[in-house]
Each structure stands twice: as structure tokens, then as C-alpha cells.
N, C-alpha and C positions, 0 to 999 in steps of 0.2 A: 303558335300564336293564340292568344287567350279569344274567345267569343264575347265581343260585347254588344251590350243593349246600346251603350251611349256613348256616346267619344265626344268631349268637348276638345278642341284645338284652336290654343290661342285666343279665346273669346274673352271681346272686352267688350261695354257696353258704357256709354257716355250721356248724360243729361246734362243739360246745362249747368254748368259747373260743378257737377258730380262725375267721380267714375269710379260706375257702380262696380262693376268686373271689370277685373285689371287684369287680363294677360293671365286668364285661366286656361287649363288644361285637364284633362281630368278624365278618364276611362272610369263608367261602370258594369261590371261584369253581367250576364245573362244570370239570370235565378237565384239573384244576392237578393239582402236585404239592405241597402248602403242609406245612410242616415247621412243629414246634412245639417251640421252644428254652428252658428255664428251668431253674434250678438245682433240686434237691429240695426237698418242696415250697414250690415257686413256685405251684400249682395246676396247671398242665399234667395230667398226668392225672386230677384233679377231674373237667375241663375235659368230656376225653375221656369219662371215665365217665360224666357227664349225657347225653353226645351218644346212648351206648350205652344207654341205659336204666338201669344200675347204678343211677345217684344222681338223686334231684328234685330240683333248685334250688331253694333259698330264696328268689329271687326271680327275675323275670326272663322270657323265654320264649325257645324252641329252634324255627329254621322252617325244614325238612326240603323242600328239591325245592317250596318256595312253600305249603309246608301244616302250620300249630305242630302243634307234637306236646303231647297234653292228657295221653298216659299214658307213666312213661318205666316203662319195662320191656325189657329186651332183647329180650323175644318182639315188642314194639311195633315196635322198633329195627330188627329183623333185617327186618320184615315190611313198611319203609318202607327197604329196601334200604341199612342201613349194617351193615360188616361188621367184626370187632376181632378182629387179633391179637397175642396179649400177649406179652411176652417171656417168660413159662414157659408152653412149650404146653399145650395142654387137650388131650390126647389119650388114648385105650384103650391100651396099651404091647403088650398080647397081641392087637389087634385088626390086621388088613392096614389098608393103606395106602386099600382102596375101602371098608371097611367103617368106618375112621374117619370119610371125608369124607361118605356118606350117611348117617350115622346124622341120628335124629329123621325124616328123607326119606327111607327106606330104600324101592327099588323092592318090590315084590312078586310074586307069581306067586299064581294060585289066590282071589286075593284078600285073602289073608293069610298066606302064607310070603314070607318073605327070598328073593330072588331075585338072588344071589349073581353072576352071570355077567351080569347085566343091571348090577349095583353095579359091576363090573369094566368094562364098557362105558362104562357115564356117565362113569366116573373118565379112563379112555384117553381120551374126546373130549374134557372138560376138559385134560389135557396136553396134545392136539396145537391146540387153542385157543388157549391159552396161553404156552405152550413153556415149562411147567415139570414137567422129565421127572421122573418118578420111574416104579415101578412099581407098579401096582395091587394088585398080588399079594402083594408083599412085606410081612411082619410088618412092626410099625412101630419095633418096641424092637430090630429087628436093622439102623436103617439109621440115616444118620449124624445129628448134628441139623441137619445142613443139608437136607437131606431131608426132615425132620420139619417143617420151618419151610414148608418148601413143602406139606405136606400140610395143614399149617395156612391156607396164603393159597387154596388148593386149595377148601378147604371152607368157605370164607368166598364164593369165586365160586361154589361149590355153589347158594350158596342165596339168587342173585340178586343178589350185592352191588355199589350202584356209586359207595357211598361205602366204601373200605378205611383203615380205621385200624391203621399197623403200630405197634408198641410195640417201641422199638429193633429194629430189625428185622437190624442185622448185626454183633450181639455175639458170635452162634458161628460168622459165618463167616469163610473165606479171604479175600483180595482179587479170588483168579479167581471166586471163589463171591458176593463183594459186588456184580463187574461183572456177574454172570448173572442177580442179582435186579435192579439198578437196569435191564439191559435188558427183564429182565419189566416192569418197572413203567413203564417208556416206553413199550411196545408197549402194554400194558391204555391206557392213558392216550390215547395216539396214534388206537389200534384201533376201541377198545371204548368211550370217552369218560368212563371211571371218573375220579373224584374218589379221591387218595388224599393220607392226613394221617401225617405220620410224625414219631414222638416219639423224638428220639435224642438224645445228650452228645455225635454224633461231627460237631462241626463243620465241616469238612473234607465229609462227607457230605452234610452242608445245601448246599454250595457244589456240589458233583457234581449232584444230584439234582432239586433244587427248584426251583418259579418263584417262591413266595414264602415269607418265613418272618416267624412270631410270635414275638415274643421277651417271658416270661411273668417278673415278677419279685416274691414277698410277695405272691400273691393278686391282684395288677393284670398287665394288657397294657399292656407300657412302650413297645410298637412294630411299626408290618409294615413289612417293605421289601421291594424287589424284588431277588431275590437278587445278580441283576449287578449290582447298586447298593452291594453291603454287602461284610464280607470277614469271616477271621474272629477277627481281633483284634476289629474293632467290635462284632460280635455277642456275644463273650466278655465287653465290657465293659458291654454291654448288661443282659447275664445277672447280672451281680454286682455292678453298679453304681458299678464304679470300674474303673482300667487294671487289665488280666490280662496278666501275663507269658507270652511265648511264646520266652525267648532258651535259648539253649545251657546243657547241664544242665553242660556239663564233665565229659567223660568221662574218662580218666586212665588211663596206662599204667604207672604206675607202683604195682606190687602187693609184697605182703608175704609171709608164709608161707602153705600152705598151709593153711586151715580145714577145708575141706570135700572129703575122697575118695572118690570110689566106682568100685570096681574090677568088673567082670565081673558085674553086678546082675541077677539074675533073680528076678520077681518073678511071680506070678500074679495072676490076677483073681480076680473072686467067684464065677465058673464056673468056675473052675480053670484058666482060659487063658491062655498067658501073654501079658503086658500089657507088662513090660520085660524086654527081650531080651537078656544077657552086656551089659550097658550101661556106659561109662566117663565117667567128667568129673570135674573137680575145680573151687573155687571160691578164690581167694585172698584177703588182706587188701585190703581198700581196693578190692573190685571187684563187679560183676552180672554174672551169666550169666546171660541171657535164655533162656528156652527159647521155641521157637515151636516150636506143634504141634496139628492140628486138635485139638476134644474125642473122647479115646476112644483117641488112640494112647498110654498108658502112661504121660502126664504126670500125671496125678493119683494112679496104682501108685505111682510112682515117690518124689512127695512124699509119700504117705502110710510108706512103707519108711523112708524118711530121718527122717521126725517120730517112727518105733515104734508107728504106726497098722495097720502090716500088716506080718504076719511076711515076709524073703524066701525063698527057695528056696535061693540062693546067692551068693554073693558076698559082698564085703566094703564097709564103708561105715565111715567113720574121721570123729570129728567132732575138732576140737582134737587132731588124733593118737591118740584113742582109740575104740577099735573101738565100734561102736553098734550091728551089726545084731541084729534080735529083741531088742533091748530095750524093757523101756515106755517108754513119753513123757514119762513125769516122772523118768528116769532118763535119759535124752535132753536134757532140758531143761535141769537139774540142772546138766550140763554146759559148758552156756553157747549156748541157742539157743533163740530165738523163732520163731513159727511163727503167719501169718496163714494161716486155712483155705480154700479154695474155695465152699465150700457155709458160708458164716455164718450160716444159720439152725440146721442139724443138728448144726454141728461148731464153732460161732464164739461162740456166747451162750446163754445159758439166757434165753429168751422170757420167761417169768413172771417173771424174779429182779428189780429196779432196776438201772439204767444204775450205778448206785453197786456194788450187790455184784459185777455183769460186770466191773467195773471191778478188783476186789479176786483175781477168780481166781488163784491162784499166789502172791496176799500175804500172803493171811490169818493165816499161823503165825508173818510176821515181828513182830519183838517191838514194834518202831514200833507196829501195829494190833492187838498180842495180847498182853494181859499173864497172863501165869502159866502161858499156854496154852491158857488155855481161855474167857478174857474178854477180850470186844473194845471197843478202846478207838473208841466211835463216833464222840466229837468228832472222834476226828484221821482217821479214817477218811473222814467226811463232809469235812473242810477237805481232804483228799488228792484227793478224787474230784471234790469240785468246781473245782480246779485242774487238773485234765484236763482235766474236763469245756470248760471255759472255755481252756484251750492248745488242744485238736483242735476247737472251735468246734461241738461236736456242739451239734446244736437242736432243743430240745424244750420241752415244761414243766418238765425240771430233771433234776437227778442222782438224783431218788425216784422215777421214774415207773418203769414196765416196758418194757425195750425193747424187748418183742414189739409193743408199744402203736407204736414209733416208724416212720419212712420207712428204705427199705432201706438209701440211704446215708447215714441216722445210725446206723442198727445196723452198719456196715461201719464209719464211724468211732470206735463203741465198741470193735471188734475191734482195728483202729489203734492207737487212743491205747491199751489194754492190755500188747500186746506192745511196743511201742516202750518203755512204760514201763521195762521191763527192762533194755535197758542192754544187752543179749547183742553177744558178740564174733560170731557167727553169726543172721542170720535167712533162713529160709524164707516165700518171700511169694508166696502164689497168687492170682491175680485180688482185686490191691488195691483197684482205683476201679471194679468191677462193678458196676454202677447209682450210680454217685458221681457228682454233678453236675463242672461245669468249676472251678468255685472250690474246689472240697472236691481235686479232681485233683492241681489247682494245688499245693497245701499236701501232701498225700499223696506227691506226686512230690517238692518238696523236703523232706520229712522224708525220705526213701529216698536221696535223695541224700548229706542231709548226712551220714544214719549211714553211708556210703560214703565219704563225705571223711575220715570219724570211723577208719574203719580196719574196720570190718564188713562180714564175708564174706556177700555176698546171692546167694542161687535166686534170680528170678526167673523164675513163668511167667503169663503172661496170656493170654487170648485176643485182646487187643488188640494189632495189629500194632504201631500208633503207637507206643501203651508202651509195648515189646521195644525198638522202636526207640532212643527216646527215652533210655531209659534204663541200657539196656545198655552195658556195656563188649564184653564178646562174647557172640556169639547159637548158640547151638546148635536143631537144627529134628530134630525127631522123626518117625519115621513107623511105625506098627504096634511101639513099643516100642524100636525102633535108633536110633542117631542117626545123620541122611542126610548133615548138614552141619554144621561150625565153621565163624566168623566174626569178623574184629575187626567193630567200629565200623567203618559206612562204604563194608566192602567189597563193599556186595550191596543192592540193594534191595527195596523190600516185592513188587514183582512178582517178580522173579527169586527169592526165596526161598518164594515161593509153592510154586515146583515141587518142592522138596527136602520142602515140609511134605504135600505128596501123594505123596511115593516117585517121581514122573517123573524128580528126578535123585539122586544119592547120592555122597557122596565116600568111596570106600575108608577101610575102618579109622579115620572121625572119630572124632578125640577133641577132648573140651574139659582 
């Protein structure tokens, strides 16, 4: 009889008028790597979250190391050694790097003081354990998030874990930084005999990483296989239920006028640091300029200055040949340019409003949807938004619901199908398919295309390598606000450009 860490039986899980888990079943073995594949919700994180205590199955039972678990509670969870870390950390920002990871454990002195140099101690022997260096000492909000991601896996082994659940676990890293986790995770695994489960869209990753993978589709488990068995067309096709395109986007050398200039860019941060450096590049018709650039070096300054989200310091930025800097954003706009946000909760949707009104930001005065000015013509409002809704294949209970209510990548494809609605000779697009399953990708990547083939000058910047890749015409790669490297299509790969996005190498005076 095989050793497992997890045995799900029969678990289904039921929200009103959803079921999320349909009549899963599912062994994962002790000291695998088992990856967990589905598009949004597929139930994959349900999944997760039963396992973690979060959620109680509606039916079914969860058996942990040969023993059900009767209570789910994370405190249950943590204390039957299974440890979760999500893709937005849970971390203190003002608190060090050892006072994150012992919190709730926190050593003591006296019997009841913090014991600070002891916290420092347990944390060093966790890294040299390990070998996931960071430092004890260091505030947490002053170090990269790829560090933070480690303080996070850090304080999940704090506290005995030897089932690890990561939650995409290398959305904000590099590729030198993706191979130093997958080697942490061989070594825990190899070492130590941990169980770890990892929920990502980077399929490519599943093939690196894993010995088996689930593939989750509408509430059911459509499949396990052993990873050297599968690849990742089949798994993609798995996930969606029919063939998934993986061919050539067709990149093109062939560009138009200029759209988009920015000359000598200097921009500050919200400490007054500067964030973009005398920065240059331009974007033409009919092309993408990928940026690649860890989180925190000036890419996000940078779109924000070009959208009129942040005043600059200096320089010049020319949208359609007409100067833009320090202006607002809907004089910006105005102009002829769309703009998908990074952060789509804060900056991308109004949570409480209906997928229908998100839908209408920026239309509402046109006379199509507004008669007299001030009366809105609903019928044609609701037949406009539910034709989007139904093109970007967002899925939900409908175009009336609130998209705070919805999964992260149908709120990102509310974002989507919005701006795209516009038509703009220029768009800026930052982290398009962030938490977007493979099918939803699929369609995201050729609507960015075609407005490319269409003759629309595209920013892009992602944190996803593949995307830069993929998608770009040329790549420029950022480091503390400079740009280290230009690039066509082709001429560089995701390792070698690795180094230029950490400053180890630089090319004189780059410009795009």
C-alpha cells in the first residue's frame, strides 16, 4: 500500500449555486512534488483551501498522514503539519525578516519577553537548513519580493510543515531566482521528505518541477499523470477541454510612425526616490516593447508617468506627438490610449460596482448610452455589456453581479475586455494574464496581437518571462530605473537576459 501525505475521498464542495468540487478523489504521495493544473475556477484552490482548513466540504472526507481530519481550521491544518503559501504574502511590512517568521512562536526570555536574538538564531538555522538565504535582520518591506516569497516558505518550515502548499509560487521571480526555488524544493523534498503541492498556470514549470500532476476542469479531476508521461500541449488541452494553440504569434518588423516617446524620464517614487532614471524609448505602430524587469525597479514609476498617474520630475513623454507629461489621465486618455493596470483590484475595477457598470467606465457620456446627458439609456447599455461580456468569455453569474464577488481572472478579464473596447491607436498593458488561467491567456495573447497586427502601439510589461517573450517585437530589461539592455525578437534568451534584469550586465547608452 503506497504512503500518503493526502488522500482526498469523494470531496465535493458546494456555494450557492456553484459546485466548486464535484466528487474528487485524489491520493498525493509522501515526498512527490504533485502540481495542481486548472483553469480559473476549475476548483483547484477550493481544493487547496479544504486541505488548509479555510473551507469544510460539503461532502466527503480529507486523510492527513493516515488520520481524517474532523475539524478544518488552519490552526487544525498547521498543527497536522500542512503549511500554505499564497500568492500575496501574509506578511508584517515594518516587521524584520525573523520577527515575521516566529510570530504566533515567538521565542521568549524571562518567560514572557520577545527574545529577539534567539528569533534571529532559529531564523539563521532555518536558512542554512534550507538554503534559502535571506537575512534575519532585514526589515521586510525594504527587500525584494523574491525574498519575501522566501520568508514566506521560511515560516511555513517554521512551524513544522511537511505538506507545503505553494500558490503560484514564481509569478515575481527571475528565472536565476525560479531555478534557486525549484532547487530548494528538490533539496526539502530529497532531504527532508516534505510533501509539496504547487498551483501554477506556468506549464512549462509542471514539466521542470514535478513527479505528478492533476489536472482540474468545472469542479471535477479530469486526470493524474506522471509528469514524464504528458507534455504541455496535452495538459493545456486537458485544462480547457479542447486543442490549445501554442504556434508562432508572428512578430513583424515591419513598424509605422512613431506613437509613443519618452525622452530623458525622471520619475520619483513615493519616498521621493528616484524610481526612473534620465530614461529613453520609444514604441512604434504595429509593434510591443516588452519590458522585463524585476518588481521594484521603476516599471511600474514608469507606467504610471506615461498613464498621468504620477507627476515626473523631468523629461519629456510625447503620446501621438503630443506632449503628455503631468497631465491627468483622462486627458491622457482623451488622446488616444488604453491603459490595463498592474494592481486590478486598486486601480483596474470598482469591486462593489456590476461587471456591467466596470464595463461602461469611460462610456458613460457617450450618447449611444446617455441621452440628454444626464439619462442613461439601460437597454442598450445592458445589450453592449453583455456582448462583451460573451466576446472576453468572462464567467460568472452574469453581467449584474459585482465583480469584487468574481475570481481574480474574471476581474482581469473585465479589465481586458474594457480597454480593448476602446479602439485606442496606443495601449499600455501591465501584467495582462496575472492569475489568468491558460485558455483565458490563450485569447488575451491573441487579442494583443491582433491589436498589433491592427497597427496599435503596445508597452508591454509583465512579470512573466514567457510573455515578454512571446509577445514582443523588442525587449528592453530594466534595472534600478535604467534600461541595462535592447533587444529584437530572438536575439537573447530568458537566461541570458536574466543578468541584464539584475544589473550583472548592461549595455552602454540602451535605447529602445
Amino acid at each position: 500500500m503506497e504512503d500518503y501525505a493526502v488522500q482526498f475521498s469523494h470531496i465535493s464542495m458546494e456555494f450557492p449555486g456553484v459546485l466548486a468540487n464535484d466528487d474528487i478523489s485524489l491520493d498525493i504521495r509522501k515526498g512527490e512534488v504533485f502540481a495542481l493544473v486548472g483553469e480559473n475556477g476549475a476548483g483547484k484552490s477550493t481544493l487547496m483551501n479544504i486541505l488548509y482548513g479555510i473551507l469544510e466540504p460539503t461532502d466527503g472526507e480529507v486523510i492527513v498522514e493516515g488520520k481524517k481530519i474532523e475539524t478544518f481550521t488552519p490552526k487544525e491544518a498547521i498543527a497536522r503539519g500542512i503549511g500554505m503559501v499564497h500568492q500575496h504574502f501574509m506578511l508584517v511590512p515594518s516587521f524584520t525578516v525573523a520577527q515575521n517568521i516566529v510570530m504566533s512562536k515567538e521565542p521568549k526570555k524571562l518567560g514572557f519577553l520577545f527574545d529577539n536574538h534567539a528569533a534571529e538564531k532559529r531564523t539563521q538555522d532555518l536558512v542554512d537548513t534550507y538554503g534559502l538565504h535571506v537575512d534575519p535582520k532585514a526589515v521586510v518591506q525594504e527587500i525584494s519580493v523574491g525574498l519575501q516569497q522566501r520568508v514566506e516558505i521560511l515560516k511555513t518550515l517554521y512551524r513544522g510543515a511537511r505538506i507545503l502548499i505553494l500558490d503560484e509560487p514564481t509569478a515575481v521571480l527571475t528565472p536565476q531566482e525560479t531555478d534557486e526555488l525549484f532547487d530548494v524544493i528538490r533539496k526539502v523534498v530529497r532531504e527532508q521528505g516534505l510533501t509539496v503541492i504547487i498551483i501554477t498556470h506556468k506549464l512549462y514549470e509542471v514539466m521542470a518541477i514535478s513527479d505528478r500532476v492533476g489536472v482540474m476542469r468545472k469542479g471535477k479531476l479530469v486526470g493524474v499523470k506522471n509528469t514524464c508521461d504528458t507534455d504541455e500541449r496535452d495538459l493545456a488541452s486537458m485544462m480547457v477541454g479542447r486543442p490549445v494553440l501554442y504556434d508562432d504569434l508572428h512578430k513583424t518588423d515591419h513598424v509605422g510612425e512613431q506613437r509613443i516617446a519618452v525622452e530623458h524620464l525622471t520619475v520619483t517614487d513615493n519616498r521621493g526616490l528616484i524610481a526612473v532614471d534620465n530614461l529613453s524609448l520609444s514604441v512604434h505602430a504595429g509593434e510591443i516593447l516588452g519590458i522585463a524587469a524585476i518588481e521594484g525597479n521603476g516599471q511600474s514609476e514608469l507606467i504610471e508617468a506615461i498613464t498621468g498617474m504620477r507627476k515626473p520630475e523631468s523629461g519629456s513623454i510625447r503620446i501621438m506627438g503630443k506632449e503628455v507629461a503631468g497631465l491627468a489621465p483622462d486627458k491622457i486618455r482623451a488622446i488616444g490610449l488604453s491603459h490595463i493596470p498592474e494592481d486590478r483590484i486598486s486601480t483596474g475595477i470598482s469591486a462593489p460596482a456590476s461587471v456591467t457598470d466596470n464595463l461602461m467606465v469611460g462610456k458613460h457620456d457617450d450618447k449611444e448610452f446617455n441621452l440628454f446627458g444626464f439619462h442613461q439609456r439601460r437597454s442598450t447599455i445592458e445589450r453592449y455589456a453583455k456582448e462583451i461580456y460573451d466576446k472576453f468569455d468572462i464567467r460568472g453569474a452574469g453581467p449584474d453581479v459585482a465583480v469584487g464577488s468574481m475570481s481574480g481572472g474574471n476581474m482581469q478579464k473585465v479589465v481586458v475586455a474594457r480597454e480593448f473596447s476602446f479602439d485606442t491607436p496606443v495601449l499600455i498593458i501591465a501584467q495582462p494574464t496575472r492569475g489568468v488561467d491558460v485558455g483565458a491567456i490563450e485569447f488575451i495573447h491573441k487579442a494583443i496581437i491582433d491589436r498589433r497586427n491592427e497597427g496599435a502601439a503596445i508597452l508591454l510589461c509583465s512579470a512573466d518571462l514567457d510573455e515578454v517573450f512571446r509577445l514582443s517585437d523588442r525587449i528592453i530589461t530594466l534595472y534600478e530605473g535604467k534600461v541595462t539592455g535592447s533587444f529584437r525578437a530572438g536575439e537573447i534568451t530568458k537566461e541570458e537576459i536574466g543578468y541584464y534584469m539584475t544589473g550583472d550586465r548592461t549595455e552602454k547608452e540602451a535605447q529602445a
